[in-house]
C-alpha positions in Angstrom: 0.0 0.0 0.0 1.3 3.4 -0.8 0.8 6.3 0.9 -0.2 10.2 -0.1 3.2 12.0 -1.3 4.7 9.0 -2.3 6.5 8.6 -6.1 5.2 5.7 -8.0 5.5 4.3 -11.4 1.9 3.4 -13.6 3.6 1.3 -16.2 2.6 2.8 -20.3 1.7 6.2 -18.1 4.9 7.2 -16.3 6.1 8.0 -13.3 3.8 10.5 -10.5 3.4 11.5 -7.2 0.0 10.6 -4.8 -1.8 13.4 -4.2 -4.4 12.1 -2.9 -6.4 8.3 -1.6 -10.2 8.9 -2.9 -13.0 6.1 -2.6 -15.6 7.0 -5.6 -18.7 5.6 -6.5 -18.5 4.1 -9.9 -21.1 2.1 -11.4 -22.7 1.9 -8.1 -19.6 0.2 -6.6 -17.2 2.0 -4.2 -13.6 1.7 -4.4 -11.0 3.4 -3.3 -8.5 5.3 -6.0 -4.9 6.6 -5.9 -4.8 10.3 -7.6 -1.7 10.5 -9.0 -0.4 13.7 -10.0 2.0 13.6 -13.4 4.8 15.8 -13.6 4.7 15.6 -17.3 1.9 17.3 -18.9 0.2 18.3 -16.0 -2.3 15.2 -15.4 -3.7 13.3 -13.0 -4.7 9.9 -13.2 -6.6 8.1 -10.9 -5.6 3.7 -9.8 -7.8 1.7 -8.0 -5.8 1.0 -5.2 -6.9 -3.1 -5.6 -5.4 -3.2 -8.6 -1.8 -2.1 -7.7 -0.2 -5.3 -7.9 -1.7 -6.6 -11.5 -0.6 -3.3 -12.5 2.6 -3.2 -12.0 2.6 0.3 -10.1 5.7 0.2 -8.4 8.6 3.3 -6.8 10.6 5.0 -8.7 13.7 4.6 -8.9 16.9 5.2 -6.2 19.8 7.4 -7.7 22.0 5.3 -7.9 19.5 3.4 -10.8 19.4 6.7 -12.4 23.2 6.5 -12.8 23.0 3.1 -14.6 19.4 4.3 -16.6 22.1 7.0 -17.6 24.8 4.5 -18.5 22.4 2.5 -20.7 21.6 5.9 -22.7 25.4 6.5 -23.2 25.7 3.0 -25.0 26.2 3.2 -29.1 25.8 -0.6 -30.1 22.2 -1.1 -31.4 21.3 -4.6 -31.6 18.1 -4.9 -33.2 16.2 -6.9 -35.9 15.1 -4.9 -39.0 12.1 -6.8 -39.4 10.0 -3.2 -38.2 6.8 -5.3 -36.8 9.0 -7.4 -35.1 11.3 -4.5 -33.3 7.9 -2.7 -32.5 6.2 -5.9 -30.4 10.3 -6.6 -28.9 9.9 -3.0 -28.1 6.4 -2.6 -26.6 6.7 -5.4 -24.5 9.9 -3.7 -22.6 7.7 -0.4 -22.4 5.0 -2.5 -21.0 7.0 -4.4 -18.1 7.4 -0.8 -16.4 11.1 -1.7 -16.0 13.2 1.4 -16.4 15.7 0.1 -17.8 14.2 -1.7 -20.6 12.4 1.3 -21.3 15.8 3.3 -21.2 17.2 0.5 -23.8 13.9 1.3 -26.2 14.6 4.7 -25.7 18.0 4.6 -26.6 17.6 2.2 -29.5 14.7 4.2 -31.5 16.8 7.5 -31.2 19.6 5.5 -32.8 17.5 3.8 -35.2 15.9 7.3 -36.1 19.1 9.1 -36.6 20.7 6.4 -38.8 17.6 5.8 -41.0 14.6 7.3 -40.0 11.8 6.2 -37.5 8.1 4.9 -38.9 5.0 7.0 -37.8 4.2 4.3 -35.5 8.0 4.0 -34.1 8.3 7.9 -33.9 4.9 7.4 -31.6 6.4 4.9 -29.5 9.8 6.7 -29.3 7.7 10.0 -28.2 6.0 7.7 -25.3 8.4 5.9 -24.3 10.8 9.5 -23.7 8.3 10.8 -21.5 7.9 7.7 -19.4 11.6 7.8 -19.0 11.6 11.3 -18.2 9.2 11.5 -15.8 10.6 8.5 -13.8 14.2 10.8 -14.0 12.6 14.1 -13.2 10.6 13.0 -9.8 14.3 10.4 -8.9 16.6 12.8 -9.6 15.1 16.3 -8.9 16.3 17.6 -12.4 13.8 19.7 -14.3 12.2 18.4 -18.0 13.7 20.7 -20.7 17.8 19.8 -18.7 16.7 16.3 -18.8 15.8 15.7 -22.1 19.0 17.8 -23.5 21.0 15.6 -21.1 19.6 12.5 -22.7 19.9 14.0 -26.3 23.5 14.7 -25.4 24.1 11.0 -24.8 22.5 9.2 -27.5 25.0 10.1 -30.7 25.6 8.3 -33.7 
């Protein structure tokens, strides 16, 4: 169970703080609902606190994970099948475990890929996701603001 003002991670939604435990009515059933406040594009998103567990809502991070997040950005070998529906189901899987690492490896890969030859609509989409679940785990663990973030993680993905 977490607790108001804690950081968590939704998994496919990014990383948030608790503002608030709610119970609501909702389709005549009364539950009880974390209201978690995004730091990235000013949400709020509300999760039944029963489903926690199947949903993989977990903390974020330590520092020292952001360190090795970081260190996984830095790396230049991309490893990757070129069948494109193939890298795109590899790739949503990682995004979908919630693992910030895997996610950081995605991340890393389709900047890569998209400097090298060019990203699909649908890669360029999950490229754009998968940056601001990454960055909104590393803004909330490491107290860095958006806009230093994201030229610190464009500074270490080169080509």
């Amino acid at each position: 169970m977490f607790n108001v003002g804690d950081k968590i991670v939704y998994p496919m939604h990014g990383a948030g703080i608790i503002e608030s435990i709610e119970e609501k009515e909702i389709l005549g059933e009364k539950q009880s609902y974390y209201v978690v406040k995004m730091p990235i594009g000013d949400m709020k998103v509300m999760i039944p606190t029963n489903n926690v567990g199947d949903i993989g809502i977990r903390e974020i991070i330590s520092t020292q994970d952001v360190d090795k997040v970081m260190e996984i950005l830095k790396e230049n070998g991309i490893n990757v099948t070129s069948n494109w529906n193939k890298r795109y189901r590899e790739n949503m899987v990682k995004i979908k475990s919630g693992d910030i690492f895997e996610v950081a490896e995605v991340v890393r890969t389709l900047m890569l890929r998209d400097r090298e030859k060019g990203l699909s609509t649908g890669e360029r989409k999950m490229l754009n996701s998968a940056r601001q679940i990454l960055i909104s785990e590393l803004v909330l663990a490491k107290g860095i603001n958006q806009h230093d973030l994201e030229s610190l993680i464009d500074s270490y993905i080169s080509v």
